[in-house]
N, C-alpha and C positions, 0 to 999 in steps of 0.2 A: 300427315301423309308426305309420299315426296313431293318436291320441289317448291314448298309451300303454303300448300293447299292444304285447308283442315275442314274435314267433312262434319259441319254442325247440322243440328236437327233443332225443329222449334214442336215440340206436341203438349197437345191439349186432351189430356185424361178424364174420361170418366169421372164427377168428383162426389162427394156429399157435402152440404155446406155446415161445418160443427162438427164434420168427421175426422179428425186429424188421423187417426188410425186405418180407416178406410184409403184417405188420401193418399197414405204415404208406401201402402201397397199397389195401388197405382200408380204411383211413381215411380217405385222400385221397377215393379213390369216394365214398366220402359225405360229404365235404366238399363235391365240386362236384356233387355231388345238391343237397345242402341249399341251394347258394347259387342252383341256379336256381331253386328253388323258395322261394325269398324268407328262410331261416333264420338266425335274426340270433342267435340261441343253439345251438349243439350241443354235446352232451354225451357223448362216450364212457366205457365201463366202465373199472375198477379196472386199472389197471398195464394198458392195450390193448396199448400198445406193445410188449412182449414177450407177452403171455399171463401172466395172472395165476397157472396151474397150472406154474409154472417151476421150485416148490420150490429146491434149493441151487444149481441153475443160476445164482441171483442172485448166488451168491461169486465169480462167474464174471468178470473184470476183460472177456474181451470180450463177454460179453450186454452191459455194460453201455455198454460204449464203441458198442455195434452200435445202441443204443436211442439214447441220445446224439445220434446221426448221424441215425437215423429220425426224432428229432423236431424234429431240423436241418432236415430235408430238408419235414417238414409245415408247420412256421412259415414257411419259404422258401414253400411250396403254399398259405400261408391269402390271399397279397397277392391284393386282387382281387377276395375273396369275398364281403365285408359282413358277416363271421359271426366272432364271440365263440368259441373251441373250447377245447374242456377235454378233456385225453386223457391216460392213466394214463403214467405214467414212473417205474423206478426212478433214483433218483438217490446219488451216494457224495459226501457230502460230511463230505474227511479220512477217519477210516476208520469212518464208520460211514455205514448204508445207510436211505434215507427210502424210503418209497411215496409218493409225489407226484401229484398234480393239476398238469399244465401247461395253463398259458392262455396262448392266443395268438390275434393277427388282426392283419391284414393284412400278413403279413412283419414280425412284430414279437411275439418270447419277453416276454409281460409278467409272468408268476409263475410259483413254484414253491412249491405248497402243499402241506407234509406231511400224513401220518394222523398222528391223534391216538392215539385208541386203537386200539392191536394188540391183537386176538384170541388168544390163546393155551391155548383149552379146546378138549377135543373136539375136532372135524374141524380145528380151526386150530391151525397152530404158529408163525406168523408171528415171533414173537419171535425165533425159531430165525434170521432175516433182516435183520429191521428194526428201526428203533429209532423211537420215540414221537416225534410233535413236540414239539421245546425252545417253552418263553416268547419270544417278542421276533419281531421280523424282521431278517432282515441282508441282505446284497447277495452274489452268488457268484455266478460263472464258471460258464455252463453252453452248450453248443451256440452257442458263437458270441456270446452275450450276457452283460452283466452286468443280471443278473435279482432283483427282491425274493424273498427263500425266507422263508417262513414263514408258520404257520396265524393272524394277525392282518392279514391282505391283504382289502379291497374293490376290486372293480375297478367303473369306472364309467362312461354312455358320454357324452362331453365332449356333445356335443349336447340329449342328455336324458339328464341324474343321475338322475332315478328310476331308469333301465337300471341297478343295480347289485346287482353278483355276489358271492356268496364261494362255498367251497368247504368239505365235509365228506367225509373217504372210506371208506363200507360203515361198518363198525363205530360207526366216531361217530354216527348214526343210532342204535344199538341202545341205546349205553353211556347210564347215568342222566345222566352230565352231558354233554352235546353242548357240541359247540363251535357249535351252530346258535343258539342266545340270544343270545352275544355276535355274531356274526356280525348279526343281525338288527336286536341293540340299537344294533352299530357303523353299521346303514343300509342294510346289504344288503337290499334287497326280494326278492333269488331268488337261495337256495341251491341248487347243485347238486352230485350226492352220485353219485360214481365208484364202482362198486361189483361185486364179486364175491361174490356172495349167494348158494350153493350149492340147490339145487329140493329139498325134502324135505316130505310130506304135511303139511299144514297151515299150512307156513309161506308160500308165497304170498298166503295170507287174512290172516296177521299181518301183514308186508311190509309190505300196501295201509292197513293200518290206523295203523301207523307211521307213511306218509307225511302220510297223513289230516290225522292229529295231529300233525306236526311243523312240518308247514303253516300248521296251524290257530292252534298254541301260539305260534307264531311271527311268523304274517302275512305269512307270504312265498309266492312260486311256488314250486315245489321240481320239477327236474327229477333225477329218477332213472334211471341206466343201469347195467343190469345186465348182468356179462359173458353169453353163452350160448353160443351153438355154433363150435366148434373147441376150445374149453377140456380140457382132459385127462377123460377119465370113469376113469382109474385107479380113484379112491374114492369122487368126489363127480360131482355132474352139475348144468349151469347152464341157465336158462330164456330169460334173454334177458329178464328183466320187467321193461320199462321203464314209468314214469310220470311223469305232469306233474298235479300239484295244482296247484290254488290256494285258499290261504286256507280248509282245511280240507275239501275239492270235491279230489274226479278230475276233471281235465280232459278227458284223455288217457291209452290203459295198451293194453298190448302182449298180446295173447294170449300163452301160455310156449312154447316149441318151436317158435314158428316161424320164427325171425332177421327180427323185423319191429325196426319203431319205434315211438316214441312222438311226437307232435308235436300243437302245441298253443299257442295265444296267453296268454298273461299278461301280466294288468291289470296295471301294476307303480303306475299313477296311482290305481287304486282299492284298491291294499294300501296307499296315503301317506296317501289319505283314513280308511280304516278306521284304520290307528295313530291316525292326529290325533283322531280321535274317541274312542279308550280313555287318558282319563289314566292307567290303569296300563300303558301298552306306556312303558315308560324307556327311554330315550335316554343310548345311551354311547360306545363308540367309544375310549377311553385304552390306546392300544399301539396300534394300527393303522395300516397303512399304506392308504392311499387311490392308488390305481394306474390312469388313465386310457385309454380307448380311443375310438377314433374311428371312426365308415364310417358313406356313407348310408344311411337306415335305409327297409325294405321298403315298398310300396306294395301295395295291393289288397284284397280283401274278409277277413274271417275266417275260417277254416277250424272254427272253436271254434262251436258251435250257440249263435244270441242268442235267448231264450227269449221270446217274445212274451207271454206268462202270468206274468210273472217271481213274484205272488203262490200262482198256481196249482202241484204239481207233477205230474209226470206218476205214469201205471199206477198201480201197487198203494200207493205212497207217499201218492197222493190220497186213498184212503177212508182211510190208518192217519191222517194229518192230519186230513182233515175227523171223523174218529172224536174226537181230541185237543181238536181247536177247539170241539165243541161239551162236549164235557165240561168245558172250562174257561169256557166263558160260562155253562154252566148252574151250573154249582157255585158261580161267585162270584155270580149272582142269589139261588141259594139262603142264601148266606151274607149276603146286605144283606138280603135278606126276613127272614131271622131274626135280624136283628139290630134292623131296625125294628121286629120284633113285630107282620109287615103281614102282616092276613086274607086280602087280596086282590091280585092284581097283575091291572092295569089297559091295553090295551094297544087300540091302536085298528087296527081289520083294512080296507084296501084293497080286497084280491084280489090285490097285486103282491107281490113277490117279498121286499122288507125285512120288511114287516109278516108274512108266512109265516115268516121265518125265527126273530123277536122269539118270535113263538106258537109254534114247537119247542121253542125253547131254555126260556121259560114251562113247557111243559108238562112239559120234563126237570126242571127245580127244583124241580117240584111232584111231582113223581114220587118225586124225592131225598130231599125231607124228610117225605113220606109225605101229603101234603095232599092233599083234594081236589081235580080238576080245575075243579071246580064253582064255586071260588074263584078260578077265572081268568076276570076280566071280558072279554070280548071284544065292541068296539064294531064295531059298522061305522054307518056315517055318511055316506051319499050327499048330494053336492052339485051345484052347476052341472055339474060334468064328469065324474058317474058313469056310467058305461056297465052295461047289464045282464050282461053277459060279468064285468065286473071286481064287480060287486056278487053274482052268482050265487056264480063263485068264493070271495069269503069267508066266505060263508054255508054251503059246502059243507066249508071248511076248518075251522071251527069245529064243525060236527056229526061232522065225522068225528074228529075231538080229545077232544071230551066237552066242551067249554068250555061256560061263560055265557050266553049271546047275548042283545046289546043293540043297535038299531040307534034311530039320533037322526040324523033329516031334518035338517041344517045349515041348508038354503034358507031357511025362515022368521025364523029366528033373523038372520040373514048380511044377509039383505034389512032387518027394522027398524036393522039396525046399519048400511046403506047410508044411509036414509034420516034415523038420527040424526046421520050425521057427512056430509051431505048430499052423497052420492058420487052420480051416474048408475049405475045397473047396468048398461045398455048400454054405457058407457067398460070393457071390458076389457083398465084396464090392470094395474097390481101392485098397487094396493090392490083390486082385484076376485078376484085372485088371493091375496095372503094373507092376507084376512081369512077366507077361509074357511078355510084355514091354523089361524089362530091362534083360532079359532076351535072348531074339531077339539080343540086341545091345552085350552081352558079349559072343555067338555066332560068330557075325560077327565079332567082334576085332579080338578076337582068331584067327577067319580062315584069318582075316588080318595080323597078326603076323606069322602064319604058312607059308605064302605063298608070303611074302616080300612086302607087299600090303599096301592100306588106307582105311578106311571106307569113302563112300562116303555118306553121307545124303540124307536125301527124303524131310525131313519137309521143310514146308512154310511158306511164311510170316505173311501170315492171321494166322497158328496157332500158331506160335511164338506170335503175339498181342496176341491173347485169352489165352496163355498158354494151348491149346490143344495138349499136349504131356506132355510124361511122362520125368521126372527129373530124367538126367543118363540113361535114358532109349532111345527110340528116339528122345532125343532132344538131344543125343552126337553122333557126328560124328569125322571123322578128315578129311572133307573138307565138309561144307554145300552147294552145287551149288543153291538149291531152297530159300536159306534164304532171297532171297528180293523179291522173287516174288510170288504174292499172288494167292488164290486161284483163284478167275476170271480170273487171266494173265494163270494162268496153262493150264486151259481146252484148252485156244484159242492156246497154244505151242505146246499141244500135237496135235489138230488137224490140227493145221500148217505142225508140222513133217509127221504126216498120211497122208497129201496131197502130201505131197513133196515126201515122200517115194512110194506110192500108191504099189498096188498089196494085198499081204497077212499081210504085217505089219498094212498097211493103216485100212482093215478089222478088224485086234485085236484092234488096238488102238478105235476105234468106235465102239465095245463093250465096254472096259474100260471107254469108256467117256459118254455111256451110263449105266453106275453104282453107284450105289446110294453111295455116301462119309460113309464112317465107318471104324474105327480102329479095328472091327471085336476084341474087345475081350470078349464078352459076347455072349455064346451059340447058335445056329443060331435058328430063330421059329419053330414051329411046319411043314414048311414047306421044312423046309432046309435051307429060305432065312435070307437075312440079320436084326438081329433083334436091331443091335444099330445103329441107325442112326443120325449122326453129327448135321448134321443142325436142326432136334430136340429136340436137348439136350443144345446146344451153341448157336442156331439161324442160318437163311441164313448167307451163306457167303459172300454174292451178299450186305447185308445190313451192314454184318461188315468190306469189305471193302468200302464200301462208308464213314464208319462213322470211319475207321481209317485215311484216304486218309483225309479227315474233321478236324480230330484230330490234326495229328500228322505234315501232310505237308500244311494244311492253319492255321490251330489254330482257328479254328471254335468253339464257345460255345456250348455247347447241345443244347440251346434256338435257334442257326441260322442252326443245325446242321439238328434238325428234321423240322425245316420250310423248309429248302431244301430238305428235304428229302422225305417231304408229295409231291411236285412238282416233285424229279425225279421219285418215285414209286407211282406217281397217276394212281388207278384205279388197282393197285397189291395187295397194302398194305393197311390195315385202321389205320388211325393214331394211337391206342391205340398198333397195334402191331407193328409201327415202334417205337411207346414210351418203349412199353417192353423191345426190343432189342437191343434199344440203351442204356437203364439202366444199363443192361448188359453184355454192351460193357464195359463201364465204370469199373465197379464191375471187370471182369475179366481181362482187360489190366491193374488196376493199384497193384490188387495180385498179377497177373503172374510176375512180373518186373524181381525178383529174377533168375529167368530161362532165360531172355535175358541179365543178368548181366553178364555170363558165357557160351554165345554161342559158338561152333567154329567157325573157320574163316570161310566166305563165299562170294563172289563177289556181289557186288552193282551193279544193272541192272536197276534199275528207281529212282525215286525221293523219295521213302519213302526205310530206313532202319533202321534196330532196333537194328543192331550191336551197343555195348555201344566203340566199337573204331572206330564209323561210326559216324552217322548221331542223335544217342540217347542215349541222360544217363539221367537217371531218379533214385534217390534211391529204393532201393527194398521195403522202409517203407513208402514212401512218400503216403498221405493222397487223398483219392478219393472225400471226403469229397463234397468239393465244387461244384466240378462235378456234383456229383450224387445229390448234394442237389437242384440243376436249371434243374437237368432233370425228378429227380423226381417229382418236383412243377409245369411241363408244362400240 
């Protein structure tokens, strides 16, 4: 597919166990399922080809000559398809007997991957059958082909190398040492694991968790097919539980009993990126064989949900997060307060939405180390562009807290500093705007110095990207608690706390969060209301953290940035206004640099941060150039 993405399937057919001719038209069926429906990966369960419940049937010279021929007859059926297929086979090679992973596409046997580890406890006797894969690779005579045999094979797809495969089967998944490390380290970005997993109470919840992890540990996709219905119920009984991870993430997973599938896109370009960023993912590969495939690759939208929130999560994971996040910005406030031996933290109050969240997270670290609330200074500080909605609001947020309250008119102050540095007040243009800015901030030191105190910060991390604040101005603090988290994570924290709190806090907090975003320093309209509004001047913030989260934490190109992005805001946005704003984005994160070059400190709470003694260093000069040149051109 574009940009990466290759849409595998893991299904679990219908089988008979000794039917290799049965089987292999069951497979075929979902073979040209898959390929109309664009499947450029399939993956069937453990030994498909006969039924994996075949017990000594396997000594059997014609099961296996019968399998042989059946998966003659599916490599002959894959010409044509577009699809990578991996489907169980015994194979004899001399006189001992593998469980194999065949791979094949387009009329073309390109491997035969043994199991590593055979099971031999409990419900399994497999030894009784099979023999371990040997060290090495070698070449051997099978169905018509001379084929690579052995567990050190990547296959890969000549067009786009990232597309590359290896194979583990059932057991290698459980055993401590997997052969899924080396496989990963030799390049493989997506294992896929052939398997006859027997359904017994509890282990479907382990299963899920294995893959999780095997995923995670490893940095790959990981499709999983599990045998299920027609399998023998003699002793054991199979589900059919198929899954597709990525990178630690369910994609995709099969309800158990019901002969469904699994199917599913995997980034295989953002598992390259995510290795390239962990110096310890090693890079190996010595024994392996590298084994090429070819077909054009699918066309059309995602089937895989693109999260338009990608900072936000959904249901009940939201409040246990937002639970998390504030306990980690309040506890490291409380640990820099007590480390400065500060009376007082100083914070300057709005009515909007960053500056509410600063005075929670405040009020938790004072809560924590047992201080008074009494000692949290809260400013408010109306200027040219205070609205009585936005000045009510923080005065209402502050009594319902127990805080401080101190309010300091800026205007007079702002005006003789117009008139010293001989500006018009009437010219509204950036110096009318962030003097009262920096203005606000040398307010708060002060009454921080006066009062044995820190300035605590409001700004966020979506306007840290944009450079939406002023230089010196509210982009200094001396401790930033909101600096990693962005404006979508804000609203859902504030209305977490509102929850949790309930009563009259609960009330203020949900006026503030029904308030339109503005740094209020331009004049309010003719109505009294708010006349500069953010997201009309910089764009949604809703679009600049998607296309930060895009940027910064997958390394997404503008080109794969706004195809995802027409998919998460379909039906919101029209493309030319997601093209605008991601131009945009560009333009203003690679200017602003200079302003996160010199943040204050502030606590890491998710996966993107722009502290340059964190997670980002970027020159303050460095060229937008390229960026802007592929997203202007889309």
């Amino acid at each position: 597919m574009k940009y990466g993405f290759v849409r595998a399937r893991a299904l679990s057919p219908d089988l008979k166990p000794g039917d290799p001719a049965y089987n292999a038209q069951k497979i075929q069926e979902g073979m040209e399922k898959a390929a109309e429906e664009g499947v450029e990966l399939l993956v069937f369960p453990e030994l498909s080809v006969t039924g994996y419940t075949c017990g000594d049937l396997f000594g059997q010279k014609m099961l296996l000559n019968a399998a042989e021929e059946a998966l003659k007859e599916l490599v002959s059926a894959s010409s044509g398809k577009h699809t990578l297929v991996f489907a169980g086979v015994p194979v004899a090679v001399g006189t001992q007997l593998f469980n194999c992973a065949a791979a094949f596409a387009e009329g073309k046997l390109l491997a035969l991957i043994p199991k590593s580890h055979i099971p031999n406890y409990r419900e399994f006797y497999e030894l009784r059958n099979f023999t371990p894969a040997q060290e090495g690779v070698s070449v051997i005579e099978y169905a018509g082909f001379s084929v690579p045999f052995g567990r050190e094979i990547v296959l890969y797809h000549q067009e786009m190398p990232a597309f590359s495969v290896a194979a583990e089967i059932c057991e290698d998944l459980w055993a401590p040492h997997s052969p899924a490390e080396g496989h990963a380290a030799a390049g493989a970005n997506i294992l896929v694991n052939l398997s006859a997993s027997n359904e017994a109470v509890g282990k479907l919840e382990y299963r899920r968790l294995l893959v999780k992890a095997q995923s995670g540990k490893c940095v790959v996709g990981y499709v999983y097919a599990d045998a299920g219905e027609g399998e023998s119920v003699s002793d054991l009984i199979f589900a059919g539980h198929d899954m597709i991870a990525e990178n630690g993430s369910i994609l995709s997973e099969s309800a158990p009993f019901l002969g469904g599938s699994a199917t599913g896109e995997i980034d295989v370009e953002l598992l390259e990126h995510e290795r390239r960023a962990m110096n310890t993912f090693e890079q190996g590969g010595e024994g392996y064989t590298r084994v090429s495939f070819s077909f054009p690759l699918a066309e059309g939208k995602l089937t895989r949900k693109v999260d338009p929130t990608p900072f936000v999560p959904e249901g009940k994971e939201l409040d246990r997060r937002c639970g998390l996040i504030l306990s980690m910005q309040s506890s490291a406030l409380a640990r820099r307060l007590k480390h400065t031996h500060s009376k007082t933290a100083v914070i300057g109050i709005s009515g909007g939405l960053d500056s509410a969240l600063a005075l929670l997270v405040t009020v938790r670290a004072f809560d924590l180390l047992g201080k008074p609330r009494e000692d949290i200074i809260a400013v408010t500080m109306p200027g040219f562009g205070t609205t009585n909605k936005t000045r009510m609001s923080g005065l209402s947020l502050m009594q319902a807290t127990g805080v401080t309250i101190r309010t300091v008119h800026i205007g007079p102050a702002v005006n003789r500093h117009f008139k010293d540095i001989e500006h018009d007040p009437e010219d509204r243009n950036v110096t009318y705007e962030n003097a009262q800015a920096r203005m606000r901030t040398l307010i708060l030191m002060d009454i921080a110095n006066d009062t044995n105190g820190i300035v605590v910060g409001t700004g966020d991390l979506s306007e840290l990207a944009l450079g939406w604040c002023t230089y010196n101005g509210d982009h200094m603090s001396m401790y930033a608690v909101n600096c990693s988290v962005p404006k979508t994570l804000v609203k859902s924290l504030v209305d977490y706390e509102g929850r949790r709190a309930g009563g009259r806090l609960e009330a203020v907090l949900r006026g503030i969060l029904n308030t339109e975003i503005s740094p209020e320093l331009l004049p309010p309209d003719e109505e009294g209301g708010i006349a500069q509004k953010t997201e009309d001047i910089v764009g949604p913030y809703e679009l600049h953290d998607f296309y930060l989260y895009s940027f910064v934490r997958r390394g997404f190109s503008p080109a794969k940035t706004l195809w995802l992005a027409e998919q998460a805001f379909e039906g919101k946005y029209e493309r030319a206004t997601l093209k605008k704003w991601l131009v945009n984005f560009y333009k203003r994160f690679f200017a602003q640099q200079f302003k996160r070059n010199c943040v204050p400190d502030g606590v890491k709470v998710g996966s993107v941060s722009l502290s340059p003694r964190g997670d980002w260093r970027m020159p303050s000069d460095a060229s937008a150039a390229l960026w802007l040149k592929e997203a202007e051109e889309l």
